[in-house]
C-alpha positions in Angstrom: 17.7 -18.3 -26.1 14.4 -17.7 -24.9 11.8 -16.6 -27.3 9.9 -13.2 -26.9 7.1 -13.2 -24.4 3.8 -13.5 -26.4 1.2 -14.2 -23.6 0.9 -12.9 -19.9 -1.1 -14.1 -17.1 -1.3 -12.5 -14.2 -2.6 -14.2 -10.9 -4.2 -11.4 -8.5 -6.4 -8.1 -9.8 -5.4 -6.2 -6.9 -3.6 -3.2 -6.0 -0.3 -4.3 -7.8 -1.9 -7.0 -10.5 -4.0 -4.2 -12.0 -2.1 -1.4 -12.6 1.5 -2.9 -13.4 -0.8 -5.4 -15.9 -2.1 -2.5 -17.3 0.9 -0.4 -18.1 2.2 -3.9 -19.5 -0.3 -3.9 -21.7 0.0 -0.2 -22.6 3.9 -0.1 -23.1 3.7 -3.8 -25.3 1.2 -4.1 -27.9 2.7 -6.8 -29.4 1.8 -9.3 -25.9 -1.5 -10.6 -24.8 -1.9 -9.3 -20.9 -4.6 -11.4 -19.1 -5.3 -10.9 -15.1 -7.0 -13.0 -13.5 -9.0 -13.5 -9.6 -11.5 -15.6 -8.1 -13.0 -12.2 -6.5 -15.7 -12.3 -9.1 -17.0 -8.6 -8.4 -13.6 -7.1 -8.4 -13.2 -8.9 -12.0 -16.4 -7.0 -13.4 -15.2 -3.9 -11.7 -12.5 -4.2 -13.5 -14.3 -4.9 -16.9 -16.7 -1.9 -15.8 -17.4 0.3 -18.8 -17.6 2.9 -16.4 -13.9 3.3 -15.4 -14.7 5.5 -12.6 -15.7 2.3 -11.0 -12.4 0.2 -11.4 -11.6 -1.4 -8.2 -8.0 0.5 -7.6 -8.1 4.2 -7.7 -4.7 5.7 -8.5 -4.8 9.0 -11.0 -4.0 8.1 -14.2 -5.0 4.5 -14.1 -8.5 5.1 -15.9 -6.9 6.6 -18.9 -4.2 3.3 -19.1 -7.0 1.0 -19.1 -9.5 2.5 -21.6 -6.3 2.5 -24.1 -5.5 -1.0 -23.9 -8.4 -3.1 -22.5 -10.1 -5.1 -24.9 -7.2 -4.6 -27.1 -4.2 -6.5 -25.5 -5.3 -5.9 -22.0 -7.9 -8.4 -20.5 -9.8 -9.6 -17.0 -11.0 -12.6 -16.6 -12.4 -15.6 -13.5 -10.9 -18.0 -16.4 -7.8 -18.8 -14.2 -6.9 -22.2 -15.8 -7.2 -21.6 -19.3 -5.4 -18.1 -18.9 -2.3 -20.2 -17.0 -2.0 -22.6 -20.1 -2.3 -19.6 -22.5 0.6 -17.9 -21.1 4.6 -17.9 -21.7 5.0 -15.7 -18.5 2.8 -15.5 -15.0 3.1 -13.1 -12.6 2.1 -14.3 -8.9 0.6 -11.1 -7.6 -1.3 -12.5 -4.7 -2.1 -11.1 -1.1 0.5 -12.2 1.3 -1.2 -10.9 4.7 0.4 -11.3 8.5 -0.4 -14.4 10.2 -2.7 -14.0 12.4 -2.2 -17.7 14.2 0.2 -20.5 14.3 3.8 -20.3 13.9 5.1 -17.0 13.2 1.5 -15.3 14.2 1.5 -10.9 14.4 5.1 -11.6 12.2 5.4 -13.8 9.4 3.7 -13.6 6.0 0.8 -16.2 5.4 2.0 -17.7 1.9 -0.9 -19.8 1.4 -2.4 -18.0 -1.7 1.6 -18.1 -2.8 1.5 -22.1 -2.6 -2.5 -22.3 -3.7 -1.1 -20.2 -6.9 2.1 -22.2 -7.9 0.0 -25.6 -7.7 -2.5 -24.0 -9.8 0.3 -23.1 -12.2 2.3 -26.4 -12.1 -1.0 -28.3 -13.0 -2.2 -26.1 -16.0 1.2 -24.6 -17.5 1.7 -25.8 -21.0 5.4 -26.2 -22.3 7.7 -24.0 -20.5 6.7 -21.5 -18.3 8.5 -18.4 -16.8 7.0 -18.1 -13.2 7.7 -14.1 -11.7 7.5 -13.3 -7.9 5.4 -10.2 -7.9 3.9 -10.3 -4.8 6.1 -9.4 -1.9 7.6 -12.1 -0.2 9.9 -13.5 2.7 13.5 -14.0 1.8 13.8 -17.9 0.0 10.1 -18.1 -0.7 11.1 -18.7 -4.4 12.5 -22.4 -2.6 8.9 -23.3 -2.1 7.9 -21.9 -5.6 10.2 -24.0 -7.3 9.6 -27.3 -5.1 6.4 -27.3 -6.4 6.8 -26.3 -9.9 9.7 -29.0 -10.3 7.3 -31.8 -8.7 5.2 -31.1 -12.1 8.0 -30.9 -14.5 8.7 -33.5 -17.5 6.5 -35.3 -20.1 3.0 -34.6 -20.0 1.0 -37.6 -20.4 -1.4 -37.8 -23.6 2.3 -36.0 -25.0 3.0 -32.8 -26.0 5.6 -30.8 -24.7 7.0 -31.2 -21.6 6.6 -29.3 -18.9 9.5 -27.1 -17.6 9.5 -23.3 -15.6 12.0 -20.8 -14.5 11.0 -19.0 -11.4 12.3 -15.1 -11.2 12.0 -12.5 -8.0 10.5 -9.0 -9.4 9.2 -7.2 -6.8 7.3 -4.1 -7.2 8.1 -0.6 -5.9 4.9 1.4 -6.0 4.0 4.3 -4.1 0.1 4.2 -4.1 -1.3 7.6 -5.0 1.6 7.6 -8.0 2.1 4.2 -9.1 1.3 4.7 -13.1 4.1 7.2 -13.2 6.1 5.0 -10.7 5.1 2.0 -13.3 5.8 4.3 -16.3 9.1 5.7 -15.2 10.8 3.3 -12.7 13.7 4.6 -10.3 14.6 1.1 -11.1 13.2 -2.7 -12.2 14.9 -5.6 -10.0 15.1 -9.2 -11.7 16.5 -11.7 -9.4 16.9 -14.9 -10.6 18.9 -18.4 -11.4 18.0 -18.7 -15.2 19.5 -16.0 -17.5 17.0 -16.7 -20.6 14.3 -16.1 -18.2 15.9 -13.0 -16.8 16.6 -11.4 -20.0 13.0 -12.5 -21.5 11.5 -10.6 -18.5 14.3 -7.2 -19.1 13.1 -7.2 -22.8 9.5 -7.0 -21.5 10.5 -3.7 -19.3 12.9 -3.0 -21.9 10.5 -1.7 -24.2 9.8 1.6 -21.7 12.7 1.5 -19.3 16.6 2.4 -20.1 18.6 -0.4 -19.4 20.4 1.1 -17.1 17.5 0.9 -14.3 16.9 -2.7 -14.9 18.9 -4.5 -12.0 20.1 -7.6 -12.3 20.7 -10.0 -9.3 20.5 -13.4 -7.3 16.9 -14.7 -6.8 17.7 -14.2 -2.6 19.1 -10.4 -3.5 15.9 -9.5 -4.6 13.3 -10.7 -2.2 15.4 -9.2 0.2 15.6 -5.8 -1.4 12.1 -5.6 -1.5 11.7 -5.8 2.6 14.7 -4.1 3.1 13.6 -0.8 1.1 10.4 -0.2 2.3 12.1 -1.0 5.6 14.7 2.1 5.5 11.6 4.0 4.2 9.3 3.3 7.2 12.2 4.0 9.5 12.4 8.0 8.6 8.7 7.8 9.0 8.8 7.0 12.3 12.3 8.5 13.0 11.1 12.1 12.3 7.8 11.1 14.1 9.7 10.7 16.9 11.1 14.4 16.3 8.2 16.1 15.9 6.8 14.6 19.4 10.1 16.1 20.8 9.8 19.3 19.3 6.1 19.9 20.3 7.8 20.0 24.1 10.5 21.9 23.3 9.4 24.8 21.0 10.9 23.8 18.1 9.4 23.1 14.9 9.2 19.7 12.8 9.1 21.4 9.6 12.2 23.4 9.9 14.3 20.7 11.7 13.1 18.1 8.5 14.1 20.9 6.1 17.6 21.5 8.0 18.6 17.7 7.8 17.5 16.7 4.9 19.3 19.7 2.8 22.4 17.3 4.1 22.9 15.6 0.8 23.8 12.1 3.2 20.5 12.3 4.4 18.1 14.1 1.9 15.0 15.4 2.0 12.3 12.5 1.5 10.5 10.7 4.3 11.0 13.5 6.3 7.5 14.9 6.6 6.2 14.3 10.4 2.5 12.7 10.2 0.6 10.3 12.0 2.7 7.4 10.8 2.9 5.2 8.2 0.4 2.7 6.6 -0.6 0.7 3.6 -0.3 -3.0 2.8 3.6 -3.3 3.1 5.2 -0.9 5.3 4.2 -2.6 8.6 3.6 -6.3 6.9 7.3 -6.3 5.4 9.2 -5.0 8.5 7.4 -7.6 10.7 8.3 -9.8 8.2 11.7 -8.7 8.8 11.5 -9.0 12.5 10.2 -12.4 12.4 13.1 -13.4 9.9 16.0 -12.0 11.9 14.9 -13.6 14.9 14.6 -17.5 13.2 18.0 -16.4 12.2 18.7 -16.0 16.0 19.9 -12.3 14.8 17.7 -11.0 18.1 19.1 -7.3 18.5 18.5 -6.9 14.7 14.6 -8.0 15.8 14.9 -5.9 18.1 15.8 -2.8 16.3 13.2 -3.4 13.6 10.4 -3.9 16.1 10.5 -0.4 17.1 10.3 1.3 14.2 6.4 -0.4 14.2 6.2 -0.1 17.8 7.2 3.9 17.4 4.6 4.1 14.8 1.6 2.6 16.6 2.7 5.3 19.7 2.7 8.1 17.9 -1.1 7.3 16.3 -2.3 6.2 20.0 0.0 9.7 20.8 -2.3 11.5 18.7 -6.0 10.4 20.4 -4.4 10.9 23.6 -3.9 14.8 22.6 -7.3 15.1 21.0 -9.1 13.8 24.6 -6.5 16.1 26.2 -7.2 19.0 24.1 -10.7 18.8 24.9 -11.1 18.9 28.1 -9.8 15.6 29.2 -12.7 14.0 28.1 -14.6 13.6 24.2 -17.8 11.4 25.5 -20.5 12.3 23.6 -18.8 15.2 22.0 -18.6 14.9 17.7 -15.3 14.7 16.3 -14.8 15.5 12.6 -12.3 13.2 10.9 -10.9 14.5 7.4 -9.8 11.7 5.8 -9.7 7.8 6.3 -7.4 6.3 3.5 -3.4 5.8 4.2 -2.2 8.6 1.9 -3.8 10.8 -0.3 -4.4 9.9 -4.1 -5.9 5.9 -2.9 -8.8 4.6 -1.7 -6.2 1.7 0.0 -7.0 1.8 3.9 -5.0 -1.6 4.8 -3.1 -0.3 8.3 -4.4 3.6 7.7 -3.5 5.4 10.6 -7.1 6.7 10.7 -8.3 3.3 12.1 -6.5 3.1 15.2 -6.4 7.1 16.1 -10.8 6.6 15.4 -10.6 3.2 17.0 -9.1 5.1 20.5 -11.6 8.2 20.0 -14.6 6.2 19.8 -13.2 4.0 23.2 -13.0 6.7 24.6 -17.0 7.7 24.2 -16.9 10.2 21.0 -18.8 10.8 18.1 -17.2 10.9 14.6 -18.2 12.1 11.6 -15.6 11.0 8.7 -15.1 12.2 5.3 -13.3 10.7 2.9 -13.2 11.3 -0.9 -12.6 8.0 -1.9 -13.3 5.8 0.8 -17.0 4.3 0.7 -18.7 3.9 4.7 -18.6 -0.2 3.9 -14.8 0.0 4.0 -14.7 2.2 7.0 -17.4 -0.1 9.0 -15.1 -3.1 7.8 -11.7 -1.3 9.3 -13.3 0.0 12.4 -14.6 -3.1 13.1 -18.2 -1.7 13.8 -21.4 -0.4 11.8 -21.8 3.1 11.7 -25.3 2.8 13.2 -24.3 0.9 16.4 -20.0 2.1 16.4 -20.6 5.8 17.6 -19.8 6.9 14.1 -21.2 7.8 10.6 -19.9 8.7 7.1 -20.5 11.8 5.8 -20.3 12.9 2.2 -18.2 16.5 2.6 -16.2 18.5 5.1 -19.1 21.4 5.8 -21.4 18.6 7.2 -18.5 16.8 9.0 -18.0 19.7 10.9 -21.4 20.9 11.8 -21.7 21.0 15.5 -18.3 19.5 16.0 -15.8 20.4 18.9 -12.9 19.5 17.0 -11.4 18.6 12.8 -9.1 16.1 13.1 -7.1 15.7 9.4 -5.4 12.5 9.1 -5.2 12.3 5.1 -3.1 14.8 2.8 -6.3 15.4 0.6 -5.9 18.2 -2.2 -9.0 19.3 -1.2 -8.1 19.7 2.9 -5.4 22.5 1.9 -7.9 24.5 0.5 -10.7 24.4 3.0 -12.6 28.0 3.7 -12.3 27.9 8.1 -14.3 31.2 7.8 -17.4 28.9 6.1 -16.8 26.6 8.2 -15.3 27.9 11.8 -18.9 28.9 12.8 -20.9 25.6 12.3 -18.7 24.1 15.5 -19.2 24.5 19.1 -16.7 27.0 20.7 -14.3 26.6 21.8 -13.3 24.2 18.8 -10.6 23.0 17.8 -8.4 22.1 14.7 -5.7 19.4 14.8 -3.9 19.1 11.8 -1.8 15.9 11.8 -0.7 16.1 8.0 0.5 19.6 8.3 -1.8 20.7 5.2 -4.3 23.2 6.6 -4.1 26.3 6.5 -3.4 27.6 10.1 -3.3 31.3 9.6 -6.8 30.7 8.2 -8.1 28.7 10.8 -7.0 31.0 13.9 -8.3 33.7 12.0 -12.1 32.1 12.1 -11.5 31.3 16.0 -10.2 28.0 15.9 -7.4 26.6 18.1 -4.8 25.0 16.5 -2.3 22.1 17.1 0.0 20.6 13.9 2.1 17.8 14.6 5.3 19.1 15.4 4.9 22.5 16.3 6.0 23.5 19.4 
């Protein structure tokens, strides 16, 4: 039998790393949690005293750090010494698209995947329990395991030999909750070859989660399940996108239809809410993964089927600029545009594939000036996404709604911001240029409201 886990390392501070290390940490006093990064300035963010300024912003996450860091909880650019301290690493690394060679717009790049196993197989100590947290393409653990068994045996100078087990345990966050995602999972999923390891890993989660959620399968199961679920997700997404686009020509109303389907217990009621598409690190990443692994599998109408759901989504943000320019005139040069929102989803300050970039990227093509708001995301982020300084792009950050607007032909909201449901359109109606006009594309705002200080209206899927 395996003993208990007494040491963690985990490899990557990022969106994932952090917070699942963190509630780790919090639910098992008892085990030393260390993650560690290269990205010197995310690691001192993360040792911040101020933990306002941690690098991931997700409610609650503050609070679970303060509890446990320092304590059993640490963050550290000591990658090597961390490694050889540890019964357990987690490989929580950025797996991006490829953006050339083989596989390039489609398959995952896996070289921080490879540069991290090496860096494991040449500093582990004894034996080592290697976890799959990042999320990866179906038989990646193949490669994992190549190179951890090139380094396995007697380690010269002696001491005890070398020798890892490699598990699949993806992560099913939804930014914007992921401490209550991580604190009361619908479910943990431990694929793997080597029962020991497998159970050592359950009794980690054990200590929080019922047994009953914690999934047992084959190391090829659960890579799979990762890509697949987010997937099925991003399919409503676009699916009722598609809808609401249809319902905006015939009178019908998004809303209504999405609450009429998804009372059909088959179907149910989440993923239904029409937007302007999906985003975030793995949504579009996993399903072009998908695509790209169905067609080397020569499964081509599979591909095929996939590829829509992202092509569906990238029309229906291009769909949304188009109807802003439309709107206006048929033309927004020189005219300022007020843009509510810039991260993915409300609750983050994540913008990796935010639908804000591309519906801002067409506006500004197309000649206009925007003034963004966001509550969490700094203008550094934004220049770096929209590919452009604000100075020289035709846009600028600005620090609230009341100054976005000023002047303004037209709000666009493009993130579910608390704060955008409760905005006062008589304070803010008259500091735009009549006719203006209010395009809600998260269906938040209050429209009553809005007509009532003048405004013209449009909500995504509202005929």
């Amino acid at each position: 039998m395996t003993a208990p886990i007494r040491s963690i390392c985990c490899i990557g501070a990022g969106y994932v790393g952090g917070p699942t290390m963190a509630v780790i940490a919090d639910r098992c006093p008892q085990i030393q949690v260390t993650v560690v990064d290269l990205n010197a300035a995310r690691i001192a963010a993360w040792n911040d005293a101020d933990l306002s300024k941690l690098p991931v912003y997700e409610p609650g996450l503050d609070a679970v750090v303060g509890r446990c860091r320092g304590r059993n909880l640490h963050f550290s650019t000591e990658v090597e010494p961390a490694i050889a301290a540890a019964d357990m690493v987690f490989l929580s690394v950025n797996t991006p698209t490829k953006t050339k060679g083989v596989g390039a717009g489609q398959a995952s790049d896996l070289r921080w995947i490879e540069a991290s196993a090496r860096q494991v197989a040449a500093c582990a100590q004894g034996h080592t329990i290697v976890v799959e947290k990042s999320t990866l393409p179906v038989r990646t653990a193949e490669t994992v395991k190549a190179i951890l068994s090139a380094a396995q045996g007697d380690v010269p100078g002696g001491g005890e030999p070398k020798s890892f087990a490699v598990l699949s345990n993806p992560e099913f966050l939804a930014e914007g909750t992921a401490i209550p995602d991580l604190e009361n999972p619908d479910r943990v999923l431990i694929g793997g070859e080597d029962s020991d390891a497998i159970e050592a890993l359950a009794g980690v989660y054990g200590q929080w989660v019922p047994q009953e959620r914690i999934l047992r399968t084959n190391l090829w199961s659960s890579e799979l399940s990762k890509l697949t679920a987010n997937a099925f997700l991003a399919q409503r997404i676009s699916s009722i996108n598609s809808i609401a686009a249809l319902c905006e020509s015939t009178g019908a109303d998004v809303q209504e239809v999405a609450h009429a389907i998804g009372t059909d217990s088959r179907i149910g009621s989440k993923f239904l809410k029409a937007g302007p598409g999906f985003g975030g690190s793995c949504f579009q990443k996993d399903i072009l993964n998908l695509v790209y692994l169905c067609g080397h599998y020569g499964l081509h109408e599979v591909a095929a089927y996939w590829q829509s759901v992202v092509d569906l989504n990238a029309w229906q943000q291009h769909r949304i600029a188009r109807l802003v320019v439309q709107k206006l005139f048929g033309t927004v040069t020189g005219k300022r545009i007020a843009i509510l929102g810039f991260a993915f989803k409300a609750d983050t300050n994540d913008t990796r594939e935010a639908p804000a970039i591309r519906i801002c990227q067409d506006l500004l093509e197309e000649g206009a000036q925007l003034a963004i708001h966001d509550p969490k995301v700094p203008e550094a982020q934004m220049a770096s996404d929209l590919g452009c300084p604000a100075e020289a792009g035709g846009w600028h950050a600005v620090a609230s709604p009341q100054l976005a607007v000023g002047g303004a032909d037209a709000v666009v909201i493009l993130t579910e911001w608390q704060s955008f449901r409760e905005l006062p359109w008589m304070e803010l109606a008259p500091l735009m240029r009549r006719p203006a006009w209010l395009f809600d594309a998260r269906s938040v705002a209050d429209l009553t409201a809005a007509r009532a200080a003048g405004l013209q209206v449009w909500r995504v899927g509202m005929g």
